[in-house]
N, C-alpha and C positions, 0 to 999 in steps of 0.2 A: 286244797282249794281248787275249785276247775277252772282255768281260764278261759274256754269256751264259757264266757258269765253268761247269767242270766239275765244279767240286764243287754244286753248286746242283742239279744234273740227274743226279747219280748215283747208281745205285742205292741203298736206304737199307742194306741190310746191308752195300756195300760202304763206306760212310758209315760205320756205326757201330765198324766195324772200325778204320777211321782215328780216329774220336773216340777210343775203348779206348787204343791208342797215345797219343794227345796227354796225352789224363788222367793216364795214370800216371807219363808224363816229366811232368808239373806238380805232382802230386804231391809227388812225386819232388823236384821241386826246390825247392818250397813247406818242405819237410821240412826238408831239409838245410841250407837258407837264410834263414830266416826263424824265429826264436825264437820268435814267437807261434804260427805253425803247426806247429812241431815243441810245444810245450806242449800246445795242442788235441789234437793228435792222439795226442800220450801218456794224454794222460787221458782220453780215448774209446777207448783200447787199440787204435790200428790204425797199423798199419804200412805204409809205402809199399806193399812187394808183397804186401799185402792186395788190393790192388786191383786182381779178374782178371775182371774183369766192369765194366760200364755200371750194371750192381744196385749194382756196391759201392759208388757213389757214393754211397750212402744213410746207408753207414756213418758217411760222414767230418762232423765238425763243422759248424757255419751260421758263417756270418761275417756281421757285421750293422755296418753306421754306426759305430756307437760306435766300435767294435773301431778304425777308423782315424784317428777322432776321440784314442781313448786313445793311440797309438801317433804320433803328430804329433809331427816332421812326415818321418820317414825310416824308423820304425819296423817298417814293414813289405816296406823294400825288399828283393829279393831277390838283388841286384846292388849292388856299388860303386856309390856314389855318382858315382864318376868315369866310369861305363858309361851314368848317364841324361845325355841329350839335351834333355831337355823336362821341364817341370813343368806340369800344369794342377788345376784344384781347384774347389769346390764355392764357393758365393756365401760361406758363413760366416754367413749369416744367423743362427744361433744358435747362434754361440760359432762358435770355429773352424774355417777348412775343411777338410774331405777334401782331402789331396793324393794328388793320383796321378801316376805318373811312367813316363817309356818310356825304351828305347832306341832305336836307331836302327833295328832291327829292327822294334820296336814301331810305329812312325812309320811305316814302310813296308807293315806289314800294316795298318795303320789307312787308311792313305790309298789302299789297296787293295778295302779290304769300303767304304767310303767309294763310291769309284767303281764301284764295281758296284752300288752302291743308286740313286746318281743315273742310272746308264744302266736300272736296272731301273723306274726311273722315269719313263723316256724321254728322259734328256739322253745324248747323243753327241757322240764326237769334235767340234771346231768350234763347238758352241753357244755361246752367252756367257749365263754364268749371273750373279745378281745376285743377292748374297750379304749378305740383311740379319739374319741371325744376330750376334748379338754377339761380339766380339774381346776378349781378354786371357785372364786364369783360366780364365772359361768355355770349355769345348769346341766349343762350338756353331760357332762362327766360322771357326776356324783349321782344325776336324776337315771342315768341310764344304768349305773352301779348299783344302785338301790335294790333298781325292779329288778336286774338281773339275779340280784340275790333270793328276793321276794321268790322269784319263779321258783330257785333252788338250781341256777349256773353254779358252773365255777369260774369268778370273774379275773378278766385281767386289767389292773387298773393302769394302761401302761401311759393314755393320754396320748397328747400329737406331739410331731416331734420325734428326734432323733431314728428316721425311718430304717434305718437298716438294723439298727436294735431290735424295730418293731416285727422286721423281716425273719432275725435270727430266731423271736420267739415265738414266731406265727410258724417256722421251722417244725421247732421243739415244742410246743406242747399241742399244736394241732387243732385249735379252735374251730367249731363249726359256725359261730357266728362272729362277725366283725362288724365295728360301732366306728363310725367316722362321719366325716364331711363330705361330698360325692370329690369334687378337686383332690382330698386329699386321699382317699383309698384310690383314686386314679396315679395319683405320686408314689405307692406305694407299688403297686402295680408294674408300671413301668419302672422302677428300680430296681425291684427283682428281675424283669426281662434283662437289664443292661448288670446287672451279676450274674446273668446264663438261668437264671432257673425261672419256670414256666408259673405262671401263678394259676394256670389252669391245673399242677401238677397239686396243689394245695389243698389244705381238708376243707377249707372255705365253702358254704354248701347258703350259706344266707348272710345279706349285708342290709345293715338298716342305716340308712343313708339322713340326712339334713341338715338343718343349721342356712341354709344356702338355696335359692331356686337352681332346680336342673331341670333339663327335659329329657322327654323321651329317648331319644336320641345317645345320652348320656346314659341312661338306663343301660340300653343296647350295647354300647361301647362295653360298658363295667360287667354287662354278664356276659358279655363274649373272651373278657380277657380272664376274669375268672372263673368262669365255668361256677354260675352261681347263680341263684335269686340276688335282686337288687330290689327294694322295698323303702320307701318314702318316710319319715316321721314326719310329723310338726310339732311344736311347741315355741311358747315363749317363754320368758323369764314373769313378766310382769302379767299372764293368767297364771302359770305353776311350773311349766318347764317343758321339757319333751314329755311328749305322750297325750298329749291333748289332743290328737288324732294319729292314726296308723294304716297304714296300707297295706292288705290282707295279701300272703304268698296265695292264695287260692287265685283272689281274681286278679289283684294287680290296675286296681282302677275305681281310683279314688280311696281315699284317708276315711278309714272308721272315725269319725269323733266321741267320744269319752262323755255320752252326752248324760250320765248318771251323774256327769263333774261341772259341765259345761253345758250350756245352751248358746246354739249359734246362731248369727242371722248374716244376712248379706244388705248394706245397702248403697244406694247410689252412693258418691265420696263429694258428690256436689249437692243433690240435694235433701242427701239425709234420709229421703225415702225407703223402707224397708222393698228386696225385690224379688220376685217369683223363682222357687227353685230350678234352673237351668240357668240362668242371667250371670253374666257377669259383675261381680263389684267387690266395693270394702268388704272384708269378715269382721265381725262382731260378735265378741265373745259376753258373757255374764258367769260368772262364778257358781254353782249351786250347794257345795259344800265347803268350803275354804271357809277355816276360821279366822285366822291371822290377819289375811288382809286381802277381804274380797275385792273383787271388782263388776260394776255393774254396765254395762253396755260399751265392754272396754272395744274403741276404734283401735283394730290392729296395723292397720298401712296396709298388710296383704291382700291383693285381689286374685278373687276365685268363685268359683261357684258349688251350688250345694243340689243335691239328688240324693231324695227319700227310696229311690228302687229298692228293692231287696237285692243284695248281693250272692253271685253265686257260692259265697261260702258259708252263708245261710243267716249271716246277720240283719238285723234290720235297721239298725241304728245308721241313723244321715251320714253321706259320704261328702268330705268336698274334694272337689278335684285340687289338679298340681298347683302349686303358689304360683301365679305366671308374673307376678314379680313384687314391688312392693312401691305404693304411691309414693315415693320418696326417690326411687331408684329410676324413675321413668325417667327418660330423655325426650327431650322436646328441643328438636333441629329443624325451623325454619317451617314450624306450627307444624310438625311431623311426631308424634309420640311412638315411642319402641323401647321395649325393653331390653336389657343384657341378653337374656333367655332367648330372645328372638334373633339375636345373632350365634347364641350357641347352637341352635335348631339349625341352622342353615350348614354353617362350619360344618360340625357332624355332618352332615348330608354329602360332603364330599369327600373320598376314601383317599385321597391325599392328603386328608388336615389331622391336626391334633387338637383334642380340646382345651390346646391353653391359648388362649388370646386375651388380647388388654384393648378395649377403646376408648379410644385417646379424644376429647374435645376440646378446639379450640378457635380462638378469631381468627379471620380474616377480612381486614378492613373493619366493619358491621356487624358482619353474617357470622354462622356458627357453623363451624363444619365440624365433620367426624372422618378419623381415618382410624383404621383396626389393623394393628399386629398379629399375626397369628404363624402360629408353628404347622409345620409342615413334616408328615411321618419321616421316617428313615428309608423306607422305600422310594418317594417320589426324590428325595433328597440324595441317595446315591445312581437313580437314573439319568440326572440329569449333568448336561453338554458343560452346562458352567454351573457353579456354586454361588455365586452372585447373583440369583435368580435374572440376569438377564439373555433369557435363553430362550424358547420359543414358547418350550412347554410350560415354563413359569407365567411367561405374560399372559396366556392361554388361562391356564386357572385364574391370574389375575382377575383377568377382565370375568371371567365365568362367574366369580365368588362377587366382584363388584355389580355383572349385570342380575343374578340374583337377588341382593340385599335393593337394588334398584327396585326391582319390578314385584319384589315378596313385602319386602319391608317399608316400600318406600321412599328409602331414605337414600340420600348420595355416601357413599365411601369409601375413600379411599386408600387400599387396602396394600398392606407391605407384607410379605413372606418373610418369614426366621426360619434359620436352619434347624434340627431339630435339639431341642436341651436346650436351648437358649432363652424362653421366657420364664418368667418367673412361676415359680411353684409355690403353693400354699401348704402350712401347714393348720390353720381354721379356718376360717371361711375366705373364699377366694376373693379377691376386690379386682373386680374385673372392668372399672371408669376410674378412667384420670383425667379429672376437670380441670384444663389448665387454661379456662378463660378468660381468669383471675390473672393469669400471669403475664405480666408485660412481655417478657419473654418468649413466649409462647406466639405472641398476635403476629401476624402477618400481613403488609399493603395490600 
């Protein structure tokens, strides 16, 4: 099978023609199958064959989190329960998880757009890819084991965790691709440096990176310590998993979207309004094959924007750009909004720092302030007069990295040096805010 598809390179009106189709048999089967979408959709007065156009998608209902949260844990299948094959599901980190469920059909168009993300990334037939995405609930692991096999890799299902394990087999069997989190193929990275060997010295030749917003910056970092492509996934659990969009080693700008699986939109997060490609806002996904358990104008929290250009690696299928972070994760200090990503972009910008930092929130009196932890290389670390960072050249960066986040960001913070190894390391996704304004403790007069 070629994963240069043909749906990827097809014309877009002949594209969209196909999409018109999928929607309204999802609809269609949303309606007739599922009590909470046939409710929605009564009470927004629209009818399946309402929908005779890609406009009419406008008409129909959002479906948001909750919505699957409320409906735990079958509530929204669209299928016998004796027709799913698979369950996977969301961390549960606050209250319950998202389940989401396929059939067997599902499974196979997953491990389909799966493998056409990896080859659009540059892995083909025969590679041995080394697969440290986490295994079980989460999608991440088994969604990216699938297509690898799909493509015809030879997979390593090794997961996160246990890094130097992961070191000795990245050793010994020589993988040309590796599956991680950006934080955690940087842990790996840097662990090999601190046992003497170069990971620029590795067969590593392409890294398909997510689960987590990174920036550019971080890109730049991870190919320069491994002498590699560095290449973006997205996916969630509750549209299908990773591979819902990919980011092409040719151009390296902007996530193909899977759009024979999915149809996107972007719209405002306030007023709901769909908004022009280049704009920032919500991503909004719709299902156009998923039997088990579609979803129709699913609000993802991720804000990004979308660009129909043709890609220089000849695709035409919509691109969106990088996650710049997720309405949930935004920080709002003192009617100031910024995201994590917008301190990792900074950080990186100066060749004495590391990319592990934590920001920390918390009272003072009233107010909310922010002060950021962040590690500092081994170079600037063994230059310097004192180790206690109070030394000339430390206060210097200090104030440089505070009068930056001031006048880029915005925002006031106040900013502490770690020596280097001393912040914490991730092994899935990074948690880079500690909200501690909740804590008595924590408050300050």
């Amino acid at each position: 099978m070629p994963y240069h598809h043909q749906v990827e390179t097809m014309a877009p009106e002949a594209r969209e023609a196909q999409q018109l189709v999928s929607l309204q048999s999802t609809v269609r089967q949303a309606y007739e199958n599922v009590p909470f979408y046939r409710s929605q959709l009564d009470q927004a007065g629209v009818k399946p064959e309402e929908i005779q156009s890609l406009k009419d998608l406008q008409k129909l209902p959002f479906t948001k989190k909750h919505h699957l949260r409320e409906h735990y844990p079958f509530g929204l299948l669209a299928v016998p329960l004796s027709d799913v094959k698979r369950l996977h599901g969301s961390s549960g980190t606050s209250g319950k998880p998202t389940i989401v469920a396929y059939t067997e059909e599902d499974l196979e168009q997953w491990a389909d757009i799966v493998a056409r993300a990896i080859y659009m990334a540059g892995g083909r037939p025969g590679d041995l890819l080394h697969n440290a995405y986490g295994y079980g609930l989460f999608t991440g692991g088994l969604g990216l084991h699938d297509g690898s096999e799909k493509l015809g890799c030879t997979t390593v299902p090794i997961s996160g965790g246990n890094t130097q394990r992961q070191i000795t087999l990245i050793q010994d069997f020589q993988p040309t691709i590796i599956c991680g989190t950006p934080s955690y193929v940087m842990n790996i990275g840097e662990t090999m440096q601190k046992m003497g060997i170069d990971p620029r010295e590795t067969s590593i030749e392409y890294a398909i990176l997510g689960s987590e917003p990174w920036t550019e910056e971080m890109r730049q970092s991870l190919e320069k310590m491994f002498d590699m492509k560095a290449m973006d996934i997205y996916g969630l659990s509750e549209v299908i998993g990773p591979g819902v969009a990919m980011e092409c080693v040719d151009g390296q700008n902007g996530l193909h979207i899977a759009e024979d699986q999915f149809y996107p939109e972007i719209i405002d997060p306030e007023t709901l309004q769909p908004l022009p490609d280049g704009e920032e806002g919500e991503l909004v996904f719709t299902s156009l094959q998923k039997q088990a358990l579609p979803v129709l104008r699913y609000r993802t929290g991720d804000l990004c924007s979308l660009t129909r250009e043709t890609c220089s690696c000849g695709r035409t299928t919509v691109r969106m750009s990088r996650i710049k972070g997720r309405i949930d994760d935004m920080i709002i200090v003192r009617g100031v909004n910024v995201f994590p990503s917008e301190f990792e972009r900074y950080i990186l910008q100066n060749e004495e720092l590391e990319c592990h930092y934590q920001i920390n929130l918390r009272k003072k009196g009233s107010m909310d302030t922010v002060s950021l932890d962040v590690e500092v290389n081994h170079q600037f670390f063994d230059c310097l007069d004192n180790p206690s960072f109070t030394c000339s050249e430390a206060r210097r960066l200090k104030r440089r990295i505070e009068s930056q986040l001031k006048n880029e960001a915005l925002v006031s913070v106040d900013v502490t040096l770690k020596a280097p190894g001393t912040m914490p390391r991730f092994e899935g996704k990074a948690k880079r805010v500690k909200d501690l304004r909740q804590d008595p403790e924590a408050v300050t007069p």
